[in-house]
C-alpha positions as CSV (number, residue, x, y, z in Angstrom):
1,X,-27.9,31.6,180.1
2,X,-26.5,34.2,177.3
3,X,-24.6,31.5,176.2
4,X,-27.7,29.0,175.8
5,X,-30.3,31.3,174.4
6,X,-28.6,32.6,170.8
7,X,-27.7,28.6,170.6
8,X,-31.5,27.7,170.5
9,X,-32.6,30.5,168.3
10,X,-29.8,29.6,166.0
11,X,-31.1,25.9,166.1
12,X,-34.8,27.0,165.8
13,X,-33.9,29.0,162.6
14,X,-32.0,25.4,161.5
15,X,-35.1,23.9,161.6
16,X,-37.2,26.0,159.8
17,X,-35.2,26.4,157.4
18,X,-34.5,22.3,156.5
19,X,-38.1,21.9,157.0
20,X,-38.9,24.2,154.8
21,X,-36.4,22.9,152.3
22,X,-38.0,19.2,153.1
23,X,-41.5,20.4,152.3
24,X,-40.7,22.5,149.3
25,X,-39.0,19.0,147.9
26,X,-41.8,16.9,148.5
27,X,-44.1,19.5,146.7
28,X,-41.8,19.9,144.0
29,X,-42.2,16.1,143.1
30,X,-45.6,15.9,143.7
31,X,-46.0,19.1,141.0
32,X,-44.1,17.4,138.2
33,X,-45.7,14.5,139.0
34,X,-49.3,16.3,138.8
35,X,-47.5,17.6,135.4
36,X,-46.0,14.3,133.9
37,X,-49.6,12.8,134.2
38,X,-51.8,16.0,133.7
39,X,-49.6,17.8,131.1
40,X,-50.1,21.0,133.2
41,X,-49.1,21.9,136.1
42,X,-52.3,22.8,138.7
43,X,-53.7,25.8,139.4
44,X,-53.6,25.8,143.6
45,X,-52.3,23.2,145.9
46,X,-55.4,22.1,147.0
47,X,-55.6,19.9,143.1
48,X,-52.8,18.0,144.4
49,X,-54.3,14.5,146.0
50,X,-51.1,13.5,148.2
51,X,-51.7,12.0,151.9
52,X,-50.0,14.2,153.7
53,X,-50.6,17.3,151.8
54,X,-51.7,19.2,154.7
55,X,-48.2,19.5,156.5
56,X,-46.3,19.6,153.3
57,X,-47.7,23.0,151.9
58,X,-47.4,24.4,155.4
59,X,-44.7,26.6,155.5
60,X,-42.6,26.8,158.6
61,X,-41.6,30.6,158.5
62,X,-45.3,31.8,158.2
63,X,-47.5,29.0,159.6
64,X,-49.4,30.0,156.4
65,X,-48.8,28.3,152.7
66,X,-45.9,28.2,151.1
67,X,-47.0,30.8,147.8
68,X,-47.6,28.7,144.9
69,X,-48.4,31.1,141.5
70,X,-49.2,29.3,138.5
71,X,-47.5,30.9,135.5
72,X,-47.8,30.4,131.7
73,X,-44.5,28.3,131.5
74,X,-44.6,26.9,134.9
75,X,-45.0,28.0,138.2
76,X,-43.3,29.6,141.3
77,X,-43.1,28.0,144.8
78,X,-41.5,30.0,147.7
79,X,-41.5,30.4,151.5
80,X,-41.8,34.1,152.8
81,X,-38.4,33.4,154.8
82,X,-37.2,34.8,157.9
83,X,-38.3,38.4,157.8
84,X,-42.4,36.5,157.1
85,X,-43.0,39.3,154.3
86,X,-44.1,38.3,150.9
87,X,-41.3,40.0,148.7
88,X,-42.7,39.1,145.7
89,X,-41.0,36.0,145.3
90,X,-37.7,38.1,145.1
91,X,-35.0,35.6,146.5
92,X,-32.3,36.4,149.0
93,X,-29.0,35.3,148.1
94,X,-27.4,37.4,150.8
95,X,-26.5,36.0,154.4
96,X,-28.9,38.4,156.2
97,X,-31.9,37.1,155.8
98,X,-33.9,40.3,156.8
99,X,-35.2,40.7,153.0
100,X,-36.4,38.3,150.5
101,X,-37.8,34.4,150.0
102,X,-36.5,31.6,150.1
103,X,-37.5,30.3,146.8
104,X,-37.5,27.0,145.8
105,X,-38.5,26.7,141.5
106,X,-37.9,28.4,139.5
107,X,-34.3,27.4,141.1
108,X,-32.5,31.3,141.5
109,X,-29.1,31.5,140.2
C-alpha cells in the first residue's frame, strides 16, 4: 500500500495540473477572441458568452476561479497552484511547488 498511495497523489497532482493547463488554454482563446472582436479585452469572466464557460474558469487547484485581473495593456490569468494561496500572481519557476501560481498570460519567462 506505501507503494500505491504516493503513485495516486502523484497522478492526482498530473491532473490538476493538465486540466488546469487545458482550461487556462481554452480561456486564453476565448479572451483574444473577446478582444479581436471587442477591441478590449473584458473586465471579468462572466462577459465572456462561451457554452461551457462554467467548467472552463473553474480552476482545479482551488475549486474557486482561476484570477483574471484586467490590466491597462492586457490582462493576467493564473491558477493559485499547489500550495491554493494567491501569491499575487508571482509565478513558480522552481520544482517545489509550495510557493507561487501557475500563471498562464502574461507567459513568465
Amino acid at each position: 500500500m506505501k507503494l500505491v498511495l504516493p503513485s495516486l497523489v502523484r497522478a492526482r497532482e498530473l491532473d490538476e495540473r493538465l486540466t488546469a493547463h487545458r482550461r487556462a488554454t481554452h480561456l486564453l482563446v476565448h479572451l483574444f477572441d473577446y478582444h479581436r472582436r471587442e477591441k478590449k479585452f473584458p473586465k471579468s469572466l462572466d462577459e465572456l458568452k462561451v457554452a461551457n464557460l462554467k467548467e472552463l474558469r473553474i480552476d482545479p487547484f482551488s475549486g474557486k476561479d482561476f484570477v483574471y485581473i484586467p490590466q491597462e495593456d492586457g490582462f493576467k490569468l493564473y491558477s493559485v497552484f499547489d500550495n491554493m494561496k494567491d501569491d499575487d500572481g508571482v509565478h513558480n519557476a522552481t520544482a517545489d511547488y509550495k510557493t507561487g501560481d501557475l500563471v498562464f498570460w502574461p507567459v513568465p519567462d
